[in-house]
C-alpha positions in Angstrom: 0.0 0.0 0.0 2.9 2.1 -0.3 3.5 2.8 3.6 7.1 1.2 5.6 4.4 0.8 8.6 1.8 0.7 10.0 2.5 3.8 11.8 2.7 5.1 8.7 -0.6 4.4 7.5 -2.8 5.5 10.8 -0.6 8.8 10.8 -1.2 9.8 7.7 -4.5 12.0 7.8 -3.9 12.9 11.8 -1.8 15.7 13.3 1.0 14.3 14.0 1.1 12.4 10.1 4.4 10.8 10.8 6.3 8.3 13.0 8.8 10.8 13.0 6.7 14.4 14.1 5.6 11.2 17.2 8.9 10.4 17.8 10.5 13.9 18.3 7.1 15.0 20.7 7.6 11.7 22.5 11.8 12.8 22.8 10.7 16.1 23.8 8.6 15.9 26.3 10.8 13.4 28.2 13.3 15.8 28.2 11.2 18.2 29.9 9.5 16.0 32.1 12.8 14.1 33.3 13.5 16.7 35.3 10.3 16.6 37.7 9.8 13.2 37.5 13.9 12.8 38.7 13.0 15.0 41.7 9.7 12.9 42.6 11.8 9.8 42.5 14.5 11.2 44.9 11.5 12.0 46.8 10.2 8.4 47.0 13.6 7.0 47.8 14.3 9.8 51.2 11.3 8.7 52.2 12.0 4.9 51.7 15.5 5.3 53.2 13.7 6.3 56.6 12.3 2.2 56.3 16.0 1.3 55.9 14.8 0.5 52.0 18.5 1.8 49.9 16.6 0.6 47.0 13.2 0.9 45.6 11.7 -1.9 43.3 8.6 -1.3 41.4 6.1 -3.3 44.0 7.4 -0.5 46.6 6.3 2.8 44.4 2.8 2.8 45.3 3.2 2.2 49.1 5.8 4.8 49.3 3.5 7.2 46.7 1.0 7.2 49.6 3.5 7.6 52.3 5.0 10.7 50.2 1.4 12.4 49.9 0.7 11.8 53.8 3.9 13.0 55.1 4.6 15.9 52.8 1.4 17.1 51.8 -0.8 16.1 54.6 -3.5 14.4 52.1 -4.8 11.3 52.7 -6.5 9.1 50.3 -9.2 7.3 53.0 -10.3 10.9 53.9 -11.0 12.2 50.1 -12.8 8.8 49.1 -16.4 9.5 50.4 -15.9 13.1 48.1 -15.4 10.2 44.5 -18.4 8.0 45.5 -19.7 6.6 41.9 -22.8 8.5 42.7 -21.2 11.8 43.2 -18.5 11.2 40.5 -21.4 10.6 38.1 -23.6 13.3 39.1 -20.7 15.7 38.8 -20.0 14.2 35.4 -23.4 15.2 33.9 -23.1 18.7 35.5 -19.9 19.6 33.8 -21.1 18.1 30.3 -24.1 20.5 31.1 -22.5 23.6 31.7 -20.1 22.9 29.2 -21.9 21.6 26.4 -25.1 22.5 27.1 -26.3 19.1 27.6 -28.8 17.6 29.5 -29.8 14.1 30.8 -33.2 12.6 31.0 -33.9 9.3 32.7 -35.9 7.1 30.5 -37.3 3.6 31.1 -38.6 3.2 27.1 -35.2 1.3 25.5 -34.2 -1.9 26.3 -31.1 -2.5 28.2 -28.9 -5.4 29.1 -28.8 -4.5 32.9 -30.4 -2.8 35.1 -27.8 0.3 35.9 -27.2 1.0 32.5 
């Protein structure tokens, strides 16, 4: 079909048009998100050093994630959860779509659906 890839093809009639244009984004913004996401590390592994941890493996980055946000920024997860209850999530959901887009959502029991919460 005249196309190295299939990169190729897809790219062809979207923005980016070609592996290359990707490729140089992709270089680009790890070179300036290296940086921050260098100092975030550091972060983790202080915080696993105080645990006697000299090295962190990729089972330990969510523990010490949490541990980071407690200690440093005083937020913990268990406290924001009943805020991103599904109900409250969804409800919020349909408000933005409303304000932004001017839509609006109408419960109706006249279509056929495959389970009940849909």
């Amino acid at each position: 079909m005249g196309y190295n890839t299939h990169a190729e093809y897809v790219l062809e009639e979207r923005m980016a048009e070609t592996p290359t244009v990707v490729d140089e984004f992709l270089e680009d913004l790890r070179i300036k998100a290296q940086p921050a996401a260098q100092r975030d590390f550091n972060m983790l592994k202080e915080i696993a050093a105080q645990d006697g941890i000299a090295e962190i493996e990729k089972w330990d980055s969510t523990y010490y994630s949490e541990k980071l946000k407690k200690e440093r920024f005083d937020l913990d997860q268990e406290l924001l959860r009943p805020y991103f209850k599904l109900e409250n999530v969804l409800n919020g959901a349909f408000e933005v779509a409303g304000k932004l887009y001017g839509l609006t959502f109408e419960k109706t029991d006249e279509i056929d659906v495959y389970h009940e919460d849909v």
